[in-house]
N, C-alpha and C positions, 0 to 999 in steps of 0.2 A: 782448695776448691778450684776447681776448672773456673776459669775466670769468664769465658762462654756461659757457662750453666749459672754462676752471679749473676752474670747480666739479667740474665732472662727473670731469673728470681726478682732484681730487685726490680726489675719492671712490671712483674704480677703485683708487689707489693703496692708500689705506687699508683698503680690502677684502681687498687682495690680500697686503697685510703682514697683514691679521688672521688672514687662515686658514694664513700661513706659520708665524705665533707659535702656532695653534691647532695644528698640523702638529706641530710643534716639540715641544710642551708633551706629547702624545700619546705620540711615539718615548721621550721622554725619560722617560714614568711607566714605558711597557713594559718598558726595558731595569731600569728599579728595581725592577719586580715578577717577572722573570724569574727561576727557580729554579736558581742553578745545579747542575752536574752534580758529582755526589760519586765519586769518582777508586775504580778498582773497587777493595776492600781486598787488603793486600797482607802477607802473610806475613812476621811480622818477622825480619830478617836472623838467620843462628845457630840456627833454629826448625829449618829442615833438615837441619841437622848433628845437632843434641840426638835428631834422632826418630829419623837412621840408626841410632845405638848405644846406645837402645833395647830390652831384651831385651821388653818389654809393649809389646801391640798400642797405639797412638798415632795417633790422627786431630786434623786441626785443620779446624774447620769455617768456613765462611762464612755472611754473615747469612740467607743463601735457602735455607741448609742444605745448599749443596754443598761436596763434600767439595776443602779446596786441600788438603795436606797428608796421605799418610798411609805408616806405616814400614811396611816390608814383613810383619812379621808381623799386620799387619792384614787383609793380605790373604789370606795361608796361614787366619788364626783365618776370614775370610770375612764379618766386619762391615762389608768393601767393597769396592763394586762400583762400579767407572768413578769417576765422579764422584756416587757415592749411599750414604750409611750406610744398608745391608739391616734393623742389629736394631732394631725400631721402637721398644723399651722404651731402647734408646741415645737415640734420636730425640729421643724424650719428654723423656728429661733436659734434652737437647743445649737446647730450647725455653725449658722452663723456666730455667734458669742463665741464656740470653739474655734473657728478662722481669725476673730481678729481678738478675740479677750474685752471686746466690749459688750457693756451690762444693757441687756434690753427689755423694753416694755409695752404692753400694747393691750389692748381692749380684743376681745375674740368671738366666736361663736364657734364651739363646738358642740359635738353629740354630744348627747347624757342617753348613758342605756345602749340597745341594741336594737330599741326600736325607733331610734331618731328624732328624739325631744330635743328642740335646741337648747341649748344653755348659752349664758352670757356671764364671760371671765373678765377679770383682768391678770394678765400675766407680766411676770417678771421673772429673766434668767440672767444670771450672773457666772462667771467662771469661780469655780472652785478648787485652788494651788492649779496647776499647769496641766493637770490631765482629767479636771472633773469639771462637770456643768451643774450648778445648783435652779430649778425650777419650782417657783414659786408661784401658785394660783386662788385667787380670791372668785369666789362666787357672786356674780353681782344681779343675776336672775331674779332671788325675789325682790331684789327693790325695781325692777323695772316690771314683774308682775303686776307692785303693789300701785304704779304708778299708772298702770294702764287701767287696772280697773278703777281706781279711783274719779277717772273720767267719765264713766258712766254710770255706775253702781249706783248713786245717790239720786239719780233723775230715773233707774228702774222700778228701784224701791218705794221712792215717794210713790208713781202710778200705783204699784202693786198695793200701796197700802192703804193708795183713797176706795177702792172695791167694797173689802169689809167693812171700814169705817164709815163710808158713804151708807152702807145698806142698816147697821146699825143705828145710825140718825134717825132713816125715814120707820125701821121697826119700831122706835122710839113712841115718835112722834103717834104713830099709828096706834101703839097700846093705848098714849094716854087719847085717844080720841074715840075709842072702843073699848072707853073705861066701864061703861054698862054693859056690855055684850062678853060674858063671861068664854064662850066659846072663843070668839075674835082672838080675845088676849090670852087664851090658852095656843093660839095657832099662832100668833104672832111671838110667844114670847120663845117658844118653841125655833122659830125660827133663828130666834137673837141669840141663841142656846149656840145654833150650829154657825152662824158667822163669828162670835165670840170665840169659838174653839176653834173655824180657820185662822182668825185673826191670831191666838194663840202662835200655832203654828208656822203660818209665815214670818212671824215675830221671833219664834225659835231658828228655824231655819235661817234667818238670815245672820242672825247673832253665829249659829254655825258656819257657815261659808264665810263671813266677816274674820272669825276665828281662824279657818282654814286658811285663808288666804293671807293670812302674817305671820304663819310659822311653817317653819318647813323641817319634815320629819328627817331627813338625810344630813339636819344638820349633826344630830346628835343621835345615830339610826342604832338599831338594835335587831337581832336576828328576829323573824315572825316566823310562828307554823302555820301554817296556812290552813291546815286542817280545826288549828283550835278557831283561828277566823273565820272559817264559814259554821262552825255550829254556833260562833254567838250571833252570828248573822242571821240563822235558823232559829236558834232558841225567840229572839225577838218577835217574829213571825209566826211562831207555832200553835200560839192561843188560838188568835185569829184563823186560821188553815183550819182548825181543829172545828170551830163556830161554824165554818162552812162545809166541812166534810171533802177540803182537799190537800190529797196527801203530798208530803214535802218526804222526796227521794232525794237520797246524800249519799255521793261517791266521792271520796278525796284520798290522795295518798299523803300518807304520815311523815313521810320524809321531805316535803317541798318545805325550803323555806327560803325568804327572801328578806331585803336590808330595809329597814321603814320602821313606822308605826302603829302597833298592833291594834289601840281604838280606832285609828282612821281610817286601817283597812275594813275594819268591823263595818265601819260606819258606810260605808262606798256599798259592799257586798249586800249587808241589809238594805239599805235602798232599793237595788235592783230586788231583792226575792220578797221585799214587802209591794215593789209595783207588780212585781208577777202574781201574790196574793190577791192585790185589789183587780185586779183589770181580769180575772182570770173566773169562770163562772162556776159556781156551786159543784163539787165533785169530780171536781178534774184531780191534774198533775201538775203539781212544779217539781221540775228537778234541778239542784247542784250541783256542780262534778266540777273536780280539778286535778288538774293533770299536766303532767311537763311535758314540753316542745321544746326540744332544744334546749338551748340554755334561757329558755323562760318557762314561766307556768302558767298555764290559763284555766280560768275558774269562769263556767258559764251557768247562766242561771236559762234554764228553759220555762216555758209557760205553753198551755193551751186557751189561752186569752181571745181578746176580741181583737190583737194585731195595731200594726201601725201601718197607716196610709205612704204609700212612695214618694210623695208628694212631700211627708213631713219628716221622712228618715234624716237630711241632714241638717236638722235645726233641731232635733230632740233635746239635744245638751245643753240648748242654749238657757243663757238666767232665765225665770217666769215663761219659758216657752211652754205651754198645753197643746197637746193635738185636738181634747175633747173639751173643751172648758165644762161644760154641762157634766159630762160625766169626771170632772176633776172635784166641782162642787159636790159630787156624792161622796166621793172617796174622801175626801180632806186637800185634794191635792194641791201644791204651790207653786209648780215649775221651779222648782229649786232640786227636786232630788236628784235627779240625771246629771247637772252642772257640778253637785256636790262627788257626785262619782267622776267625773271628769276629772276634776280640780283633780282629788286625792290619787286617781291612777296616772298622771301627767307628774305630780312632784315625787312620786315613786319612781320615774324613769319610765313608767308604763304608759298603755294605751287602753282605751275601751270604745269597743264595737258593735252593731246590733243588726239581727238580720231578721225582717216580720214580712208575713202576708196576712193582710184583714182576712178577720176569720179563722184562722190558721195559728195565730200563736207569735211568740217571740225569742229570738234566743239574744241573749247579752252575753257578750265574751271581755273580759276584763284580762290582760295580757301584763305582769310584771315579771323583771330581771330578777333568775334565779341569784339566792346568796352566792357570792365568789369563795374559793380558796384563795387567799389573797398567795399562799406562797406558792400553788399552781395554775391559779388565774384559773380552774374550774370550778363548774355549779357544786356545791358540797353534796348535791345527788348524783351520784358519777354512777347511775348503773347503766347508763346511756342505750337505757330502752324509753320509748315515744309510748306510754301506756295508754289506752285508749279512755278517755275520763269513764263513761255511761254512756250506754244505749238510749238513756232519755235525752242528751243533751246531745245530740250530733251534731255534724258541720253543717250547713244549710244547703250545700251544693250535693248530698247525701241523701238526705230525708226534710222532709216541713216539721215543725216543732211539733206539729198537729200529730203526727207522727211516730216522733219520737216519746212525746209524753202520754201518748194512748198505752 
């Protein structure tokens, strides 16, 4: 071979192996400097089991702060949603305990609901192996309920309950002094009839709200329909309606349901459409109607009644409050039923509202948080249509109840 034409060869060759080793040498840094991929964390085995029986709300969190793990009372308490911890001051902990792996604890005030009842926790988070956060939260609300009414309760109730007893004394005393005068003691005793039956009653009533107020329906909650709650609310009512010749209109949809206690919602509902009954004059309308907003549902009870004074709208709820006292004695009334519906739409996470003009009527609106899908943190009524409850129960800025219930 031309020894020329060698050369040349063996210098294509040598080129051609240098940029393979140069090639070579390139692949071989990349794949060393390649990051690999960290396996997404995973919940340690038994972590699921520990959290189902669980009485305290329990999330386990992951490093981007989404929520893997959480027991069902976390989601009744409402510190989450889908895959997201709501209470930011959780949050905050949740962060911290991940920066430095220490365990922390504190006392809190977060929402309950979506209509902003406070609640009062205590929390505790701890790290969980190197990439998880375990949060732990205790509900401490009803004992600071129980603790605040206990300061006054007992000095409302004595007043309230020297009225009937006081007047039962002096009818006493009066029959036996108008022991000859048959008439007297027929009007007097008549009387003792109808304070004995208040006396009754606020003696009932308060034994209920006593009740109410030491147990809370979310601790141990259960789906409601809301539909079968306002007809036992209705059926209560309906004798009476019927005695007077005023008709009870019922619009509800079948699909609302929400997380609580089915007699205590009974118990709230009827309140309101048994005051709409008494206060409301011979031949009218009360209507019912419940309907979803959002991700709640409101259930309004309408009246063409004799109204509430503006003067008294934001004391309605209060224990033993009366706008009429006079006209409370006709009815039975205690100033307990209003406070009893507070109570129960407050530990539902709900609220209730009320819009009157004397003369004109009343509408009560009672507002609770639809049931969740806990594994898409939506209302279990996903048609996410705003259905309009009834035409007898409109919004007040709309039409007067007077109005509506005509």
């Amino acid at each position: 071979m031309d020894p020329t034409l060698a050369a040349v060869l063996g210098g294509v060759i040598g080129a051609a192996l240098a940029l393979l080793s140069l090639g070579a040498l390139m692949l071989s840094e990349r794949s060393q400097q390649k990051i690999p991929v960290s396996p997404d964390p995973i919940v340690p085995t038994g972590v699921a089991t520990v959290l189902s029986v669980l009485r305290s709300s329990a999330v386990v969190m992951g490093p981007e702060d989404q929520v893997l793990q959480a027991s069902a009372p976390a989601h009744v308490l409402g510190i989450v949603r889908g895959e997201r911890l709501v209470a930011d001051d959780l949050l905050d902990m949740v962060r911290a305990v991940r920066r430095d792996g220490e365990i922390r604890q504190r006392d809190l005030e977060i929402v309950r609901g979506r209509l902003g009842a406070t609640q009062y926790v205590s929390a505790r988070v701890a790290p969980l192996g190197s990439q998880l956060v375990l949060v732990l939260v205790e509900d401490r609300t009803r004992e600071r309920r129980i603790d605040a009414i206990r300061r006054d309760f007992t000095v409302n109730v004595s007043h309230e309950l020297k009225t009937p007893i006081g007047a039962l004394i002096l009818l006493a005393d009066a029959v036996s002094e108008a022991s000859d005068d048959p008439e007297a003691v027929q009007r007097f005793s008549g009387r003792m009839r109808i304070e004995a039956s208040r006396l009754s009653r606020l003696v009932k009533e308060i034994i209920e709200l006593s009740r109410l107020q030491g147990d809370d329906p979310l601790e141990n909650p259960g789906p409601v329909d809301i539909s079968a709650v306002v007809e036992q609310a209705v059926d209560r009512c309906r004798v009476d309606a019927e005695d007077r010749d005023i008709n009870l209109v019922v619009k509800t949809d079948p699909a609302l349901e929400v997380m609580g206690s089915e007699d205590q919602l009974a118990i709230a509902i009827g309140n309101l459409v048994e005051n709409a009954v008494n206060y409301s004059p011979d031949g009218t309308r009360v209507a019912v109607a419940a309907h979803p907003i959002g991700d709640l549902v409101e259930i309004t009870v309408s009246d063409q009644g004799v109204g509430i004074p503006s003067s008294d709208l934001e004391r309605i709820f209060e224990r033993f409050y009366r706008v009429d006292r006079a006209r409370s004695r006709e009815t039975g009334g205690t100033g307990l039923g209003l406070s009893i519906v507070k109570h129960i739409a407050s530990i539902h996470g709900g609220d209730v509202r009320v819009w009157s003009v004397e003369g004109q009527g009343s509408t009560f609106t009672v507002r609770l948080p639809l049931r969740l899908d806990p594994a898409t943190g939506q209302p279990t009524d996903c048609s996410g249509q705003e259905k309009p409850a009834i035409d007898l129960a409109p919004t007040p800025s709309e039409h007067t109840a007077k109005e509506a219930a005509s």
